[in-house]
VOFIKOL-116139 format. One line per 8 residues: number of its first residue (from 0); for each residue z, y, x negated of C-alpha. Coordinates in steps of 0.1 Angstrom, whole numbers, plus 2048, in hexadecimal, padded with zeros to 3 digits. Each point is the difference from the previous one (the first is absolute). Layout:
BEGIN
NUM> Z/Y/X ~ ...;
***
This chain:
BEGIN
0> 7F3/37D/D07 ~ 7EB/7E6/80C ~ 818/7F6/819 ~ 802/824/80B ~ 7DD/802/80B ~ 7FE/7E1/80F ~ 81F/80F/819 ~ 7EE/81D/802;
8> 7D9/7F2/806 ~ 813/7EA/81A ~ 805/81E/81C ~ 7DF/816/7F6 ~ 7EB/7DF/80A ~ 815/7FD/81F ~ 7F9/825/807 ~ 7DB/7FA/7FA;
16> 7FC/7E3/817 ~ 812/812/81A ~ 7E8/81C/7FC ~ 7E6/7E8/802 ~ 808/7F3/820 ~ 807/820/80C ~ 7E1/807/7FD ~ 7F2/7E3/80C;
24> 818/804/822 ~ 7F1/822/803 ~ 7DF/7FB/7FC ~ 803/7E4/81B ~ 819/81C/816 ~ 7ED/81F/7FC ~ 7F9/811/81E ~ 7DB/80B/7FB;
32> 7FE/817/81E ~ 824/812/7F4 ~ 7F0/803/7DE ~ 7DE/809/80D ~ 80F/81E/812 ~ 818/809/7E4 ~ 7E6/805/7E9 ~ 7F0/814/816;
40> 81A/815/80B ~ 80B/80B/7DC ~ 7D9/809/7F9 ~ 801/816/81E ~ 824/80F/7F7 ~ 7F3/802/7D9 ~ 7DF/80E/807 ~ 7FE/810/825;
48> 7DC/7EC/804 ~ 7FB/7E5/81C ~ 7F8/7DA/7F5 ~ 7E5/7F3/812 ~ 7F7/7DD/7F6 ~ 7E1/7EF/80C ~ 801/7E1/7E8 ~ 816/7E0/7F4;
56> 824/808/7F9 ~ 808/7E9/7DC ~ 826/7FA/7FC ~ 80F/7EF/7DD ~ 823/7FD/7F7 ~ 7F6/7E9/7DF ~ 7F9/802/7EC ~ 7F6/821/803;
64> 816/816/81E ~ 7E4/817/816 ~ 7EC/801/819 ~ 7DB/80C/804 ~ 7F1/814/81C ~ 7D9/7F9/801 ~ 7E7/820/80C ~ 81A/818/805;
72> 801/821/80F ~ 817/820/7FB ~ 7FD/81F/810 ~ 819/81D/807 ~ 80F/80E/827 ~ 7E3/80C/814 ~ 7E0/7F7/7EB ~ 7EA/7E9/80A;
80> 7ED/7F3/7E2 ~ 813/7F1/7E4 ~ 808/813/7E3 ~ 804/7DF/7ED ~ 7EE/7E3/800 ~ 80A/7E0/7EA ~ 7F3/7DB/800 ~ 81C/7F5/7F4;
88> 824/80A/801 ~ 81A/7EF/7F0 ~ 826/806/802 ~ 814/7F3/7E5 ~ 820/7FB/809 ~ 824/803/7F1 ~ 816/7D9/7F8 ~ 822/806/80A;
96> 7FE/80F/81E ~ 7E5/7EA/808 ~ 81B/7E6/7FC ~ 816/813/815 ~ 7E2/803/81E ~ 7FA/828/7F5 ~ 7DB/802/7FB ~ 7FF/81F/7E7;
104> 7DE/807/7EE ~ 801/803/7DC ~ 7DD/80B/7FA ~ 7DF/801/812 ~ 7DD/7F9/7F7 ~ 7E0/80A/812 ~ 7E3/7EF/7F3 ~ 7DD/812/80B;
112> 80D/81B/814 ~ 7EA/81E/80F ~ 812/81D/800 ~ 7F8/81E/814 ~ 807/825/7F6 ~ 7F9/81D/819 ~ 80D/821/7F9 ~ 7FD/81A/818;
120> 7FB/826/7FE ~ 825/806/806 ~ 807/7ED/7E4 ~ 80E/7E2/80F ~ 7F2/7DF/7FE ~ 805/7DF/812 ~ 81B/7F6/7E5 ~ 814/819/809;
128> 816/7EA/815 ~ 7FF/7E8/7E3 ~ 80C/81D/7EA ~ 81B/809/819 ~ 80E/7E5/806 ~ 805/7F4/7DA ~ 813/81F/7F8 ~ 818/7FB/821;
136> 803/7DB/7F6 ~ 809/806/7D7 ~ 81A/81D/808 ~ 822/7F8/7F6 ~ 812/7F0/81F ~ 7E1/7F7/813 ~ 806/7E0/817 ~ 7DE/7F2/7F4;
144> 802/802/7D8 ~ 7DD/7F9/7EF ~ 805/7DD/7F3 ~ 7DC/7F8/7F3 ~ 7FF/7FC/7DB ~ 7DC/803/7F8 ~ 7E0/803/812 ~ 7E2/7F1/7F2;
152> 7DD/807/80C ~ 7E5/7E6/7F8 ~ 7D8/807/801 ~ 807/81E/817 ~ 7EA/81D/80E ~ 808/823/80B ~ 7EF/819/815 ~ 804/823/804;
160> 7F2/81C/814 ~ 807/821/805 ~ 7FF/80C/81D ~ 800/824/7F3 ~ 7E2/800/7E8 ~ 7F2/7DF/812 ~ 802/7F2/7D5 ~ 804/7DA/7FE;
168> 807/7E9/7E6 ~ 807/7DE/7F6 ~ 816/7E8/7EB ~ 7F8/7E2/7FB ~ 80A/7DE/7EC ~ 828/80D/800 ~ 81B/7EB/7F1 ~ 81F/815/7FD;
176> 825/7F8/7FE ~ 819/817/811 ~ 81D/800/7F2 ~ 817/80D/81E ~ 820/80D/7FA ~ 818/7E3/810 ~ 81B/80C/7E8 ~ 7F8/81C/7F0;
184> 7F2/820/80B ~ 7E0/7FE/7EC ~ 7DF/7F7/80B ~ 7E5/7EF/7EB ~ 7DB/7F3/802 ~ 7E6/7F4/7EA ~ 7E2/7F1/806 ~ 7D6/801/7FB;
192> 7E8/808/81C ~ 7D7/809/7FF ~ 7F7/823/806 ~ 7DE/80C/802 ~ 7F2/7E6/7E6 ~ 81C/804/7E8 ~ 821/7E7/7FB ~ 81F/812/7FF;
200> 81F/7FD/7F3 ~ 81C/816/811 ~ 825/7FE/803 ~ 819/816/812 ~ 829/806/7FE ~ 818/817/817 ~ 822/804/7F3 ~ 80D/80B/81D;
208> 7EA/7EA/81C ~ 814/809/820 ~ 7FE/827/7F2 ~ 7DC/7FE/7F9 ~ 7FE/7F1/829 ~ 816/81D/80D ~ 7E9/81B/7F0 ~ 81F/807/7E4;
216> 7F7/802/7DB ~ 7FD/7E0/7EC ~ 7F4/7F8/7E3 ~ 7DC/7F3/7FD ~ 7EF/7EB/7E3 ~ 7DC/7F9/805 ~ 7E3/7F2/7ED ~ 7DF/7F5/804;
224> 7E5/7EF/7E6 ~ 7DA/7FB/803 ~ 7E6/801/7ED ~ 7F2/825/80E ~ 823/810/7FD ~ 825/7FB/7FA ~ 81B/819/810 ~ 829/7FF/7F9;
232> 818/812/812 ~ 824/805/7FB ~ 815/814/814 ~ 810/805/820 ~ 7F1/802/827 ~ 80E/80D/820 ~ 7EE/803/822 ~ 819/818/814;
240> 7E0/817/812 ~ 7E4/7F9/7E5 ~ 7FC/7E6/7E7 ~ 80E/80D/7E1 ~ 7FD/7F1/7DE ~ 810/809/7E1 ~ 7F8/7F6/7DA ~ 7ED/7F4/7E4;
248> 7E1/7F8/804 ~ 7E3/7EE/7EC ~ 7DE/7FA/804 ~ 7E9/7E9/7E6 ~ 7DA/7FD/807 ~ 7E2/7F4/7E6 ~ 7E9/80F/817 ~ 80C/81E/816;
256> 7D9/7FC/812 ~ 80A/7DC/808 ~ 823/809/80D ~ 7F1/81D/813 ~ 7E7/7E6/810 ~ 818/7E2/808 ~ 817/816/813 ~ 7E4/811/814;
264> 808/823/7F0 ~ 7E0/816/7FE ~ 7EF/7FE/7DA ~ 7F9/820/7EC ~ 7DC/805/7F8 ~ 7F0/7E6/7E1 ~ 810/7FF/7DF ~ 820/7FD/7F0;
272> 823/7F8/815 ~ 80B/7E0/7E8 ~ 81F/7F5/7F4 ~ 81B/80F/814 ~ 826/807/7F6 ~ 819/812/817 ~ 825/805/7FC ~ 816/81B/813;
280> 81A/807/817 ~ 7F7/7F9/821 ~ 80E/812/823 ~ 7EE/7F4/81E ~ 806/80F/822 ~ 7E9/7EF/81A ~ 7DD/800/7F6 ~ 809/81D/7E1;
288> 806/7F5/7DA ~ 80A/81A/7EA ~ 803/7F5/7DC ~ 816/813/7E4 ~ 7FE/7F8/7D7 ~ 7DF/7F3/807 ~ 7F2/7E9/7E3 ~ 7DB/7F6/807;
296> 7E5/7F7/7ED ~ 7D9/7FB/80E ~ 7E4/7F6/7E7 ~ 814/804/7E1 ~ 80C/823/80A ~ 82A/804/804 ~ 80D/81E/816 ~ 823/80A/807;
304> 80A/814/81E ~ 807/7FF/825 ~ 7E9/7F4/81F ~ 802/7FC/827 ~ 7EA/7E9/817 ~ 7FC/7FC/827 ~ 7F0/7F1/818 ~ 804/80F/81E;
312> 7DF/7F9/80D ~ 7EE/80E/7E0 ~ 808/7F6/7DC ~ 80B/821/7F4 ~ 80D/7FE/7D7 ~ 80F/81C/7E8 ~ 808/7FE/7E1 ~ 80B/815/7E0;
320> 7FB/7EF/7E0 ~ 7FF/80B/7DE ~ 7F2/7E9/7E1 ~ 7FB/807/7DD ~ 7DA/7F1/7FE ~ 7EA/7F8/81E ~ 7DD/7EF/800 ~ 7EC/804/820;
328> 7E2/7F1/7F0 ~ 7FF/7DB/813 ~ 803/814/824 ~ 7E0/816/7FB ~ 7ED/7E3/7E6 ~ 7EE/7F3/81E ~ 7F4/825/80B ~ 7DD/809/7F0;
336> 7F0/821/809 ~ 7E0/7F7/7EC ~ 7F0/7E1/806 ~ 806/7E4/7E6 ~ 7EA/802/7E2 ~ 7EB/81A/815 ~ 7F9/828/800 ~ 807/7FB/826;
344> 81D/80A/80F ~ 812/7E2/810 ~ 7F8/7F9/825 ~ 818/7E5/80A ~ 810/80A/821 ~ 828/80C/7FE ~ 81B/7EA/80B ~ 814/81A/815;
352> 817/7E6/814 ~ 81F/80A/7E8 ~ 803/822/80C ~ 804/7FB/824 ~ 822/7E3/7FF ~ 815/810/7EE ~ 812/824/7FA ~ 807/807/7DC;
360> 817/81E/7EF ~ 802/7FD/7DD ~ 80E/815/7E4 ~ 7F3/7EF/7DC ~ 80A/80D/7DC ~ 7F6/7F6/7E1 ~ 800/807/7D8 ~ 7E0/7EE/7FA;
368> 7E3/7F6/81C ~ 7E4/7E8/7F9 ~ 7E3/808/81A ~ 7E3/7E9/7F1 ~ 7F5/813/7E0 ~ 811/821/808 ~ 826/802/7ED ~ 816/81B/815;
376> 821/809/7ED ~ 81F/80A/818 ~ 7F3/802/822 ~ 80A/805/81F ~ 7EB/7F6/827 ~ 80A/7FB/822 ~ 7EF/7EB/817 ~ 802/804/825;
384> 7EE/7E7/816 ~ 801/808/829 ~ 7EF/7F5/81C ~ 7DF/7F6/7E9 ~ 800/81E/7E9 ~ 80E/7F8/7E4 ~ 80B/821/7E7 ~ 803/801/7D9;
392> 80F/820/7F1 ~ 802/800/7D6 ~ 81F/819/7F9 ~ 7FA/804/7DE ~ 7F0/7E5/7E8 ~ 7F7/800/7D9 ~ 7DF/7F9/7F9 ~ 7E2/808/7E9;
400> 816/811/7EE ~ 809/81A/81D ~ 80E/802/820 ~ 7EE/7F4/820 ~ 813/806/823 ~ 7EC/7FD/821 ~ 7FE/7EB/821 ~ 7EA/7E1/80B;
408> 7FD/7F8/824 ~ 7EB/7E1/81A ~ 7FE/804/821 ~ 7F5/7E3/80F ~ 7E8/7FC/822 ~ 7F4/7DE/809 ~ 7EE/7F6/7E4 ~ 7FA/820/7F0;
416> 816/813/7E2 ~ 806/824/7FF ~ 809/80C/7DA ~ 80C/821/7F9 ~ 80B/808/7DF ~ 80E/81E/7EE ~ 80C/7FE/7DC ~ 805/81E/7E3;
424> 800/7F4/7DE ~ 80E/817/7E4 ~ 7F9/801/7E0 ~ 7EE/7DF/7FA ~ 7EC/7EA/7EC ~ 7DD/80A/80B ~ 7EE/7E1/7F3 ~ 81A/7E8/80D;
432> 807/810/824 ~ 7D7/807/806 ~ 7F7/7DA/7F4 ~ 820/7F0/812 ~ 7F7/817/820 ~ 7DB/805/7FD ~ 7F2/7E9/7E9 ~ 7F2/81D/7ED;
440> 806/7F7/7DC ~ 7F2/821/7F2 ~ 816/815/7FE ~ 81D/80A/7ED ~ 81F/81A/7F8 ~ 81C/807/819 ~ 803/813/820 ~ 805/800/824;
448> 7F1/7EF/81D ~ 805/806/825 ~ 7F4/7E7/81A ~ 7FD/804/820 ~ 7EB/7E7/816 ~ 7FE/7F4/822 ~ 7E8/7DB/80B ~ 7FE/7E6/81D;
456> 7EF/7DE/7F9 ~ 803/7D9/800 ~ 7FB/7FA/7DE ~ 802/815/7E1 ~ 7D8/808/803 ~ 808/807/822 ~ 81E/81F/7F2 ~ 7E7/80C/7E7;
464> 7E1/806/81A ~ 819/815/814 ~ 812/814/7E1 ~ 809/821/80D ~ 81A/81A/7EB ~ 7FF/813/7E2 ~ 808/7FD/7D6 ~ 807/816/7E3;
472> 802/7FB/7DC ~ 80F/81B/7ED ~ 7FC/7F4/7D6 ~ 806/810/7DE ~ 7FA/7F2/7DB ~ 7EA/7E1/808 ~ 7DD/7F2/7FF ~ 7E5/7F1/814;
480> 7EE/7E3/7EA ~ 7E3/7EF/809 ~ 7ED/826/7F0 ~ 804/81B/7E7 ~ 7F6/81F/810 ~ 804/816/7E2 ~ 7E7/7EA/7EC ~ 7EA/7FD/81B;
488> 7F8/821/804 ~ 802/80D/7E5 ~ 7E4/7E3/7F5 ~ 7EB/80C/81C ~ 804/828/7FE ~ 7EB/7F8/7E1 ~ 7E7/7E5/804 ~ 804/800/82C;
496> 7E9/7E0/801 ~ 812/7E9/7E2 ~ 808/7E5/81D ~ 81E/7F5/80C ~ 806/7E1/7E9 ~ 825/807/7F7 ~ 809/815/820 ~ 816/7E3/80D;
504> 815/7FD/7E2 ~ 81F/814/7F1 ~ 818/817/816 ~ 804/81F/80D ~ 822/812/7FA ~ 811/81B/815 ~ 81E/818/801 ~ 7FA/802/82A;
512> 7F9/7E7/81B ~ 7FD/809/825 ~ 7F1/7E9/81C ~ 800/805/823 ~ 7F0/7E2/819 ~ 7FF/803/826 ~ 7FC/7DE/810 ~ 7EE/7FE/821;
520> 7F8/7DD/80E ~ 802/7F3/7DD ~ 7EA/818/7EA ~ 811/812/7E9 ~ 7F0/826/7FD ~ 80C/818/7DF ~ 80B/823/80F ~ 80C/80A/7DA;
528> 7FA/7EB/7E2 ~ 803/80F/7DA ~ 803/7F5/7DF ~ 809/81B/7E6 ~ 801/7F3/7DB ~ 803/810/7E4 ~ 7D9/803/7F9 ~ 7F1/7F7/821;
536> 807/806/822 ~ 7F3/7E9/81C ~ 7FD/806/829 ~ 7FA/7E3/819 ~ 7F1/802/821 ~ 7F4/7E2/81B ~ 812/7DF/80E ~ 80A/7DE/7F4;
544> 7FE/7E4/821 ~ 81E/7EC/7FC ~ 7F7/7E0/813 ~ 7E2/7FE/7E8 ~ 815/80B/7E7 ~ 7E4/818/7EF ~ 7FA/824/7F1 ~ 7E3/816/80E;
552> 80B/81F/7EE ~ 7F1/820/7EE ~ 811/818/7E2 ~ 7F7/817/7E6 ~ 810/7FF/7DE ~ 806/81E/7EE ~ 807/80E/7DC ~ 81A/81E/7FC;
560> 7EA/80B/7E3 ~ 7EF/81B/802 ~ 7DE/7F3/80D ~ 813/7F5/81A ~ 7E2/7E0/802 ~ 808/7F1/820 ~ 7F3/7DB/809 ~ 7FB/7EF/824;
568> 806/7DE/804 ~ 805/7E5/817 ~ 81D/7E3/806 ~ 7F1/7E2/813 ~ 809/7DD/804 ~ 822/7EE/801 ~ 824/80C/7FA ~ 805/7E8/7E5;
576> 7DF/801/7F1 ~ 7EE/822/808 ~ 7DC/810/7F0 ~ 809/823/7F4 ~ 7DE/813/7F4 ~ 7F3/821/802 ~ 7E6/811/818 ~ 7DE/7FA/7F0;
584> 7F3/822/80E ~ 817/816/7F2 ~ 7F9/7EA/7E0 ~ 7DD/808/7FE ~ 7FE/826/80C ~ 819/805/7DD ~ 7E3/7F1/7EC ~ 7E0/817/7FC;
592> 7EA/7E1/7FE ~ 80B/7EE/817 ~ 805/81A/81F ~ 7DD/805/806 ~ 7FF/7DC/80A ~ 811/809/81C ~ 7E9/815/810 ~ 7E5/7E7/7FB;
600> 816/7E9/814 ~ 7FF/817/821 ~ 7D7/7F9/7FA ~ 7F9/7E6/80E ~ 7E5/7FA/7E5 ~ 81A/7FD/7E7 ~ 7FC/7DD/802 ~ 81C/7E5/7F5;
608> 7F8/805/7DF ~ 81A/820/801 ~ 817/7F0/813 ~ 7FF/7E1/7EE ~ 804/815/7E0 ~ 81E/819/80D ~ 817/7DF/80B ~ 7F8/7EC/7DD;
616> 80E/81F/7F2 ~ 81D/807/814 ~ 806/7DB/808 ~ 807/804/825 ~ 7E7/7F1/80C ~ 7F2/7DF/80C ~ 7F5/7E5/7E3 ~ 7E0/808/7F0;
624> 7E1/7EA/807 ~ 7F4/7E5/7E9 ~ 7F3/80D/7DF ~ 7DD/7F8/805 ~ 7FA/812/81E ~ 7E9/823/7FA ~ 820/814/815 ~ 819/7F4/7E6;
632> 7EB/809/7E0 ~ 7F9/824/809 ~ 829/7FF/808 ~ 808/7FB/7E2 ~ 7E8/815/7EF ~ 810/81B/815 ~ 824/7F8/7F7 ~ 7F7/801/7DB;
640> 7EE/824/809 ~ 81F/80E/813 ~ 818/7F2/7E2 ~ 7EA/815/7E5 ~ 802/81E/814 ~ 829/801/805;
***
């Protein structure tokens, strides 16, 4: 054996010495002009771009075989500016036929090179001839077959404008390896570049390269990481009259805000838009995706269905999605009507920039709907957003125990919102629609409300200022707490000036509710409202402001006994908090005492002592004076008369 190898080590050295000097011989031989203009000739044949070389020309045979052009130029037939720029290009170049005096590139490498995209509004762009002239050169029995191996691109920059939109952009910091298809038909490249901020990490693969260059169908991998979104795409692409791309595609974003941002997409309005998850089947046709089995889930929600996006000059989206629970909570969490911590209503100005990028056609379904405290049950809204006016219609939702359908529409001009709303609730929760809707917290039993109300403003305060439009309540088998009628007046049929001490306590039941409130620049007038209880009926007359959010209302309470005692009173004050007492006059005519006190009042001579002594009793009136002043002793001495006469 050992014998063996020594015979057969003998001719390998031999071979390797030859080699050697062969080498030697032809780095000492070498034509430098012939291989200067071979190199350039096959990146002229390969590419269809002109070398221009400004710099040093760097030939080595070893022990490394290329040869570097320095501040290089490349530029297609009849343009004038470069589309490629490159400090440094280096040809590798192929051994044997090296040997042999063939100067074949291997692979290239351009190290810094500025790369110049224009497309133009035809479509075409000045690598068009580039593009050409590959898929002439890798068809099957072309005189020039592509020999390069791989292309790598070192600390590289690319620019791009189109011409169309006049949009621009930039890569920078590329390193990329192309993997061209010497052998096989396949193409490959991978690489990092700087986009915006943002390191990404991208890599590309055509089955079928020299298909995917003629415009045939191909298949197409695709992939692209960074820290504001990953997208995967697995399919086929062809570009016979349109680009056309077919597959699987997969989108991944913690924040869909961030993504939306980083790719210079338009933002929806504050709140919500998080974590991001997208997979469908994709069918692109130029600047159209239509997507089928759609998967996506936004903000913890998860939809199925089917949606379509383009960009033909407007973002316009549609989409059909059905889910089985949907929380819109975190997109109106950062919307306030009222001010917070405040009575006031909120007067931070609108962002209305959303409504006037994008079109938007939605159809939305779900079993269950979170909209901040309110809990809808199987529901059913459209949105349609259009040239700024953006369109909400509610099919048919659960909710409050009843059925609510209706329509919710903004309109936007310059800086100003339009609202018009129109909604019919059916059989509902009073006490949870009316303090959801209202904040009115008073009132119970079930019923039906229509809505219908029209306002233009800047701000919430600015919408409720200008409030026009209409409401009706229609109730049966409830009750209004915060007072108990029937006590009440009873109490004061006997003893009419027994004070008011426990008026605001208890509750006042009914069998019928109705209420009818015309707004007009944001007061609220009652055409009709009754309360008819089993004991008691009540009527309402006056207004309630709604940017001061206050009462200033009158009534009379009535027993359906047969005295039929009926009792003025007054509502004042706040929605949430509001005095309710009765008239003081009508109080004092029922007491035989006390009414003649009232005549003394239109005498001027009366004095304050009556007057003083008439609102101690009926405790409407203004605080008393200290004790020790001669006004308030005969008050009281008055009082205590007037209380032994009723």
């Amino acid at each position: 054996m050992a014998q063996g190898m020594k015979r057969l080590g003998t001719p390998i050295a031999a071979l390797l010495g030859v080699a050697l000097i062969a080498l030697i011989a032809t780095s000492w031989l070498i034509n430098r002009d012939a291989l200067r203009r071979a190199v350039e000739a096959q990146i002229r044949d390969v590419t269809g771009l002109e070398l221009s070389v400004a710099g040093a020309i760097d030939i080595s045979v070893l022990p490394a075989s290329y040869i570097s052009f320095r501040d290089v130029g490349l530029k297609g037939g009849g343009t004038s500016d470069p589309a490629l720029q490159v400090d440094v290009l280096t040809a590798n170049l192929r051994l044997l036929p090296l040997l042999l005096q063939r100067f074949e590139i291997s692979d290239l490498t351009l190290l810094r090179p500025r790369i110049h995209v224009s497309l133009k509004p035809d479509g075409q762009s000045n690598w068009t001839p580039f593009i050409q002239t590959i898929a002439r050169t890798m068809k099957p029995g072309a005189e020039n077959q592509v020999s390069f191996s791989e292309i790598r691109i070192q600390d590289g920059v690319l620019d791009y404008e189109d011409a169309a939109t006049h949009g621009t952009e930039k890569f920078e910091d590329i390193d990329l390896s192309l993997a061209w298809p010497s052998i096989s038909r396949s193409f490959a490249a991978t690489g990092q570049f700087d986009w915006r901020g943002e390191r990404v990490d991208g890599s590309i693969s055509f089955s079928d390269f020299v298909a995917a260059l003629s415009g045939e169908r191909s298949g197409l991998k695709a992939r692209i990481a960074s820290a504001p979104l990953k997208l995967a795409f697995d399919g086929s692409v062809a570009n016979r009259t349109s680009p056309m791309m077919e597959g699987t595609l997969t989108i991944d974003s913690p924040s869909l805000r961030n993504a939306l941002r980083w790719t210079g997409q338009p933002q929806p309005a504050s709140g919500g838009f998080g974590r991001f998850v997208l997979k469908a089947r994709a069918n692109v046709v130029g600047a159209s995706i239509a997507l089928t089995n759609v998967n996506v889930e936004l903000d913890g929600n998860a939809a199925e269905g089917v949606m379509t996006y383009a960009n033909n000059g407007r973002q316009t989206l549609q989409a059909t999605l059905a889910a089985d629970a949907l929380d819109f909570t975190p997109y109106i969490s950062t919307f306030r009507l009222l001010a917070s911590g405040a009575r006031d209503w909120n007067r931070q100005l609108f962002d209305l920039n959303g409504l006037s990028t994008t079109d938007l056609d939605m159809r939305l379904s779900a079993a269950k709907l979170t909209v901040g405290p309110t809990r809808l049950g199987r529901t059913a809204i459209g949105a349609n957003l259009r040239n700024g006016t953006l369109a909400l219609s509610v099919g048919e939702a659960q909710v409050y125990g009843g059925i609510a359908k209706g329509s919710f529409g903004i309109a936007r001009s310059d800086t100003v919102a339009d609202i018009k709303a129109q909604f019919q609730f059916t059989d509902v929760d009073l006490q949870a629609c009316a303090t959801e809707l209202f904040g009115l917290s008073k009132l119970s039993g079930r019923g039906n409300i229509n809505v219908s109300l029209f306002a233009s403003g800047s701000s919430p305060f600015g919408l409720v200022q200008s409030l026009d439009g209409s409401a009706t309540v229609t109730g049966h088998d409830g009750a209004i707490s915060g007072f108990n009628a029937e006590q009440l007046l009873k109490r004061l049929e006997r003893r009419p000036l027994s004070g008011g001490g426990n008026f605001r306590n208890g509750s006042t039941p009914y069998n019928n509710l109705t209420i009818a409130v015309k707004f007009s620049d944001g007061v609220a007038t009652a055409e009709d409202i009754r309360v008819e209880g089993p004991a008691a009926k009540i009527t309402l007359t006056g207004t309630a402001s709604v940017p001061t959010r206050e009462y200033d209302m009158k009534g009379v309470a009535s027993l359906n006994s047969t005295s039929g005692f009926e009792l003025p009173f007054v509502v004042q004050g706040p929605w949430d908090d509001p005095l309710i007492f009765p008239d003081p006059e009508s109080l004092i005519r029922r007491s035989p005492a006390s009414a003649p006190l009232l005549d003394m009042l239109k005498d001027r001579k009366g004095g304050d002592a009556v007057r003083s002594a008439i609102e101690r009793i009926t405790g409407s009136g203004k605080r008393p004076p200290p004790a020790e002043s001669p006004t308030a002793e005969n008050a009281k001495e008055n009082a205590k008369e007037n209380a032994k006469s009723n």
